[in-house]
Structures are given as C-alpha cells and as structure tokens.
N, C-alpha and C positions, 0 to 999 in steps of 0.2 A: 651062323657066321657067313657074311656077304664075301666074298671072291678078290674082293677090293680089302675085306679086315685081314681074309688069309694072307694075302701080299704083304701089307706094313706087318700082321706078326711074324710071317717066314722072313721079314728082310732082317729079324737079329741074328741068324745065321750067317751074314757078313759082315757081324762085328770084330772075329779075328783080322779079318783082310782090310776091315775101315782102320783098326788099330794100326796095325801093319804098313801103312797105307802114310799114314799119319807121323809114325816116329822115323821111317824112311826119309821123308821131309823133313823133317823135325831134325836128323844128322846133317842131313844137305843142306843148308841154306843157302839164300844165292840174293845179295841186294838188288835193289829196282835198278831198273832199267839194265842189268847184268844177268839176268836170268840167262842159263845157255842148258841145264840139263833137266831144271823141272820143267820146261815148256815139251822136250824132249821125253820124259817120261809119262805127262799126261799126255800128251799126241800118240805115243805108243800103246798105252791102256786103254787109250776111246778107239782104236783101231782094231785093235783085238777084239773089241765087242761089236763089232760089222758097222761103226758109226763112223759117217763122212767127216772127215777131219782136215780143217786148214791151218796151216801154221804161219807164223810171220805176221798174223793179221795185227797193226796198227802197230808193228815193232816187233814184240815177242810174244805176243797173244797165240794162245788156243780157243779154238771153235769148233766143237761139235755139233754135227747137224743131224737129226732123226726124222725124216724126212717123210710122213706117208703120202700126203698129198698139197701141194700149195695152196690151194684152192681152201683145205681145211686148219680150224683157230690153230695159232702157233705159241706155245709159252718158252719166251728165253727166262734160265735162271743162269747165275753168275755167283765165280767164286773168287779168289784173289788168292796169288800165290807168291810173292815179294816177301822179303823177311829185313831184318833190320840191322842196323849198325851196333848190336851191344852185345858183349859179352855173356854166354853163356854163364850163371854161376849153381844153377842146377846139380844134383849129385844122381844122376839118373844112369840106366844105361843109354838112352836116346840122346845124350847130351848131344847138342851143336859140334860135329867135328871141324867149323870151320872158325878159327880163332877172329873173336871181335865180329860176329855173324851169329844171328840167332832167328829162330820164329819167335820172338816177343810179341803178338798180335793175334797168333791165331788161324794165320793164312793157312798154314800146316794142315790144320783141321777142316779149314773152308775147304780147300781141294780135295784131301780127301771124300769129306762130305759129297761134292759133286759126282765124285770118279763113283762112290760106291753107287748114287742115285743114278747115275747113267745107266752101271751095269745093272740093275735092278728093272728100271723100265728097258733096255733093249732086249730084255728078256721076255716082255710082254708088248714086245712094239708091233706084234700080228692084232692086238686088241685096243690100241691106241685109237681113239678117234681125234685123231689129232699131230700135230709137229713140236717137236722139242728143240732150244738150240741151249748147247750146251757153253756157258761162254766162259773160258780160265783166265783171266787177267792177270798181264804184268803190271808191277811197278805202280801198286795202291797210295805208298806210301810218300811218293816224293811229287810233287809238283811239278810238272803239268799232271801229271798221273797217264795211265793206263787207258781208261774209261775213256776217256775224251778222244785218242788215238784209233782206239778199236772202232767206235762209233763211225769215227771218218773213213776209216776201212771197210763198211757197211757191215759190222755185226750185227747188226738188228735189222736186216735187210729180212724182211717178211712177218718182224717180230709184232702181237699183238699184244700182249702185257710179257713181263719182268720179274723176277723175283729175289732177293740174296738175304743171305744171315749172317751173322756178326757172332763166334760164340761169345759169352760175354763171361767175365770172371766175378763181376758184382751181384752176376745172378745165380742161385742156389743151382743145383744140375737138379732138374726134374720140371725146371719151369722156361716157360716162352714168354717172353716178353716183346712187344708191339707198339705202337703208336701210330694214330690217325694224321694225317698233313704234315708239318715242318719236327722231322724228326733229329735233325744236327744242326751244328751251326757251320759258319765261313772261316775257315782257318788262315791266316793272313801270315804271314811270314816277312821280317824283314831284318836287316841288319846295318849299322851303322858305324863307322871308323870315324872317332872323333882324331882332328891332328892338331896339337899347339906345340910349344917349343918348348923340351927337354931340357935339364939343368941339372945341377948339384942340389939335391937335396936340402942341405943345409941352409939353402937361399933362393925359397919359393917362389921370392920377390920379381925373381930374374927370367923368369921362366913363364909361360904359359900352360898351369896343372890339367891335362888330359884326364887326370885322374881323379881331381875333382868336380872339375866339370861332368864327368861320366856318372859319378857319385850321385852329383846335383841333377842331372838328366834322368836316372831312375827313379827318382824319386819325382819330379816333377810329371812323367810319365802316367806316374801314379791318379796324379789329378784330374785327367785326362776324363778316366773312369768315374771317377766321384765325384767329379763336381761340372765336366763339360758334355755328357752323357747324359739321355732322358732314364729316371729311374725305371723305369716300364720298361727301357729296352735292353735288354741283356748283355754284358759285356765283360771279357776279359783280357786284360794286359798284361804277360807273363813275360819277363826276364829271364832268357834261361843259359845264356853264355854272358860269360864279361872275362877280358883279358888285355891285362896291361904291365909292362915290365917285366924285367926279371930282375931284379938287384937293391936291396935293402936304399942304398943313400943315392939312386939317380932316381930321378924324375923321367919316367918315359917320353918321348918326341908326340905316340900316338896310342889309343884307348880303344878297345871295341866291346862292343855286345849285338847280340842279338834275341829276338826271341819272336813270341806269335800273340796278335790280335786276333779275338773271336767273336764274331756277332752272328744275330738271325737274320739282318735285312741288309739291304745295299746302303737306305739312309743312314746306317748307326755307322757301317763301315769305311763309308768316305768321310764321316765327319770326324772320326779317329783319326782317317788316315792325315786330314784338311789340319788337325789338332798338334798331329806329332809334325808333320813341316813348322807348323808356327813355333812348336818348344822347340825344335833346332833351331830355327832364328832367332827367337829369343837367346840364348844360348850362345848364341855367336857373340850377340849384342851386349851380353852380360859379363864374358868371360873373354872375350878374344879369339876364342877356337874355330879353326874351320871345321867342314862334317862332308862326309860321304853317305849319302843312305841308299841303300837299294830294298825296295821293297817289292813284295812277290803276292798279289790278293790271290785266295785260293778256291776251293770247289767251292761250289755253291750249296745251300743246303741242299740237304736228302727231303722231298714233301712228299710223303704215301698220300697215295688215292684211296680212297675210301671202298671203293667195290673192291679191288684188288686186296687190301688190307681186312677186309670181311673176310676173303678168300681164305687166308690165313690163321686169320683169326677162328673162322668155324672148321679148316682141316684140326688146327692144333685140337678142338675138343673134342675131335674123332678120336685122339692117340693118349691111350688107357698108359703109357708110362708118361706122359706130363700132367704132373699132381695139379698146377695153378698157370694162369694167364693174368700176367700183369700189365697192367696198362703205363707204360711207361712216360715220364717228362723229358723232354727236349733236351739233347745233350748237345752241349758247343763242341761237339768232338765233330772233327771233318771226316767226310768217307764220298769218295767220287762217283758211288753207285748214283749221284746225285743227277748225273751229265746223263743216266739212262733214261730217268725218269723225268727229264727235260722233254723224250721223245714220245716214248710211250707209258702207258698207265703201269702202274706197281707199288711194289711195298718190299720192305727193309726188315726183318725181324732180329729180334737177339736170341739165343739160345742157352739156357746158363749149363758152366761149366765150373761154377764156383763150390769147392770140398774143401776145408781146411783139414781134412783125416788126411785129406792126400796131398795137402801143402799145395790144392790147387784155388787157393787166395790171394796170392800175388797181383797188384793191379796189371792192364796191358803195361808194356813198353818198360817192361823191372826185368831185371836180369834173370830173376827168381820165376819167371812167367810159365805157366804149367792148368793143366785144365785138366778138370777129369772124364774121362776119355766117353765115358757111359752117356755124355749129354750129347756127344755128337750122335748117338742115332737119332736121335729126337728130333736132329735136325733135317735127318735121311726121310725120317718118318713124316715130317711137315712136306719137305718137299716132292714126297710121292703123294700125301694123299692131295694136297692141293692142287695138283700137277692133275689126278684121275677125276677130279674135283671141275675142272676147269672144261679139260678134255669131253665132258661127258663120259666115262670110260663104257664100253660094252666087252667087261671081260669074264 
C-alpha cells in the first residue's frame, strides 16, 4: 500500500466528525445571502487547523488558503453552504431547528465535506507539493449568487484549476457521477403581475378577467416550447407560483405567476425570452389587460474541461468504496460553480447519496430531503486523491 492509499483509508476515521459536522448544519440553517453563523463556524474550524483564513470575501464568503509556495500549482476546491426556504418535514433527530429553513440541497454535506478535506490535507501539508485554496460560498441558491461576488473579491487570485461536488440523491451512495463539457443548464427566472378591472362575478361582461387571461397566458406559454423552439435545443418552461383573489363571487383587479425558463445556450434563451414579450402583447391585444414582467437570466452553464474532469474521473477509480462511475447527461438544473470555470480550468462532479433503507430518496429541494451520510466520504476521498493527484504528492 502506497502512503497516498494509507491516507484515503485512514481518512474514514473522520467519518464520526464529517457526520457530526454535517447534522450541526443540517439544525442550523441560515438562507442566502443571510448567512451570519455558518460562515462563522467554518472560519473557526479552518483556523484551528493552522489554515489562513479570510472572511467577508464577496459578502459572506469563507476562504481558506494552504499556502506552501506561490510560485508552486495551486488547486481551489469549493463548497456551498446557503440552505433554503422550506420546511423541514423529516422525523430525524437532526431536523432543521429553524422553522420554514432547511438544507433541502445538500450544502450541509458539501461544507462539511470541505471542512473534513481540509483537516485531512493540513495534516499532511509538510508533504504537499503544492497550494490549496479552500473556497465556502454563500448564497448558491438565489440569484446573483455567491460565485460571481467571491470571484470579484479575487478568490481565485493564484488559482490554477477548480474543483466541487454536488451530492446527488438520484445517485445510488457508492457511485460518482461526471460529465465532460456543458454539464447544467441557464436557469431564468421571472415573474409577471397581470392587471385588468375587477367586478362582480356574476357579470364577466363588466370586467376585465385577470384570471382568464392568466389561465390563457399559461397555457400559451406552453407553445413557446413546442412549437417556437428548435427540437435539438433543450428546453423548459415551468409555472411554478399562480395567485389571484381571495373570494368565491368577485373577480380579482390583478393575477400573478411566476416561474423558470431553462436552456443550454444564449440563442435558445433570448428567443424564449424575445417569445414570452410577444405572448404578453399578444395578450394585451386579446384581452385588454395590462402586465408587469420582470425577468431575472441566470448562471450560466457549468462546462467541465476535459483534463480537469480526467482528473476526477481517474482519482474516483483510485477509491475501492465507489462500486461505479457514471457518465452522466446534461441537467437544466443551475449551479453558479459555473462563473469559476469561466476563469479557470475544472470540473463539477456528483456523488450519490441516494438509500431508500434510509428514506435517503427524496428528490433536492422536498421537504423530505435526506441523504445517506456514507457517500459523503466518497466525496472526501475524490477530493484528496485528486488534490495528491494533481499536486504530484511526495508523501
């Protein structure tokens, strides 16, 4: 056994402390851009392990630096620690102490995951041929995001590749999942307030229906995708708020919805956006109604580089606990790791944490979200060996 296999098998000795680590988190929750005690908790744990630590970076960002020589290759990895707007409904003892706050996503795990990888290599950072920047991002989840602010703040100031994982619940726990080039799509968000003139129920006639109009707006929406979209280019238009009225026999004044457009490319996505203006005008023109729209384009996809994603790909089948490497398809799901690899070279992987023994099958973003807890070393273990992989390790 190489000195490099002792390390990944002596690091399951800090799976008490990754768990630990993990449902800590997993009590606390804290939404984006409101983070104030998990940026505080990981700055205090990378400090304890002799690692240069800055806080505040790009908002509420942590940065951990490992610092041996400038001069020699530098690997940033990144973890995400923002949680979400929904209800815990879990019967755990880890449940979410804070009401309508949960880690629905996973970030829970991803920082852990980091914190444990830190303390693992600052244990062997006399044998590093190389620089680590340890990066904790706020506020994955909400638009502008995190990633974009840190960057400006120069978190990647020395950095020569990138690295972060996603655990994923659609993936069995024992396997790694990857992909080469455009691995997400554009997450678009937008929302629209239709207004016409309110009435007595009884006499539609009188009135301007907000409510049919809105009716007839999602549904026209609809067409958008199926018939004004190239079949080759991937698309989604999901409706996912609508609210109008409160009271059986009035006619509301005003209608809203919102929801999110998701493509791979900029042409699919302007011409959606170029699409949905014209069904509001149309719309106007049909019904009478005026409209408010405010839309919000989002990250950009995630594209793995090819060396960098070899990188991972040949650590993972270093690591005798993940059974399989799956080659994964392109999901329209947004993740801002995207803005890193705008700058420099990297890759994105999944990790599965998917158990239904453990009721850890819930999709992301379900109230029920739960992972089983064994896949996150896998994920410890990818990112040390890739990390000694990279580094040339001489340990």
């Amino acid at each position: 056994m190489t000195q490099i296999e002792a390390i990944i098998e002596e690091s399951e000795k800090y799976f008490d402390e990754l768990v630990e680590i993990r449902r800590h988190l997993h009590m606390y929750p804290e939404l984006s851009f409101q983070e104030e005690k998990t940026p505080q908790f990981i700055a205090h744990y990378l400090e304890d392990l002799g690692i240069d630590v800055t806080t505040g970076v790009g908002g509420r960002g942590v940065v951990g630096r490992l610092i041996k020589d400038p001069q020699l290759p530098t690997i940033a990895i990144r973890a995400d620690f923002d949680a979400l707007p929904i209800q815990d409904e879990k019967e755990v003892p880890y449940k979410s102490t804070v009401d309508g706050v949960m880690h629905a996503c996973g970030h829970d795990a991803h920082t852990a995951v980091l914190l444990i990888t830190a303390r693992i290599l600052a244990e062997y950072r006399d044998h590093l041929k190389g620089n680590i920047i340890f990066i904790h991002q706020h506020a994955e989840e909400v638009d502008p995001g995190g990633a974009i602010q840190m960057i400006a703040d120069n978190c990647l100031q020395g950095v020569d590749i990138i690295i972060g994982q996603h655990v994923s619940s659609s993936i069995p726990v024992g396997k790694v999942g990857y992909k080469y080039g455009t691995a997400t799509g554009i997450p678009d968000d937008f929302w629209i307030t239709i207004q016409g003139k309110g009435g007595h129920a009884a006499h539609p006639d009188t009135t301007i229906d907000p409510v049919a109009a809105t009716i007839k707006l999602c549904n026209d929406l609809q067409y958008i995708v199926s018939r004004k979209t190239k079949p080759t280019s991937p698309a989604v238009l999901s409706i996912t708020q609508l609210d109008a009225g409160d009271t059986n026999n009035v006619i509301p004044d005003t209608a809203r919805i919102a929801g999110t457009i998701r493509t791979f490319d900029a042409e699919t996505q302007n011409n959606i956006y170029e699409e949905l203006k014209r069904t509001l005008e149309g719309l106007v023109t049909t019904t009478g109604i005026t409209y408010e729209l405010k839309y919000l384009k989002g990250y950009p996809p995630v594209v793995n580089t090819d060396k960098e994603t070899d990188l991972i790909v040949n650590a993972a089948k270093k690591i005798e606990s993940i059974d399989e490497l799956v080659e994964l398809e392109a999901s329209l799901g947004g993740e801002d790791f995207s803005y890193y690899l705008q700058r420099v070279p990297g890759s994105f992987f999944y990790t599965g944490t998917r158990n239904e023994h453990f009721k850890a099958d819930f999709p992301h973003h379900h109230p029920k979200f739960d992972i089983d807890e064994k896949g996150m070393m896998n994920a410890v273990k990818v990112f040390l060996q890739a990390t000694f992989d990279y580094l040339e390790e001489d340990v």
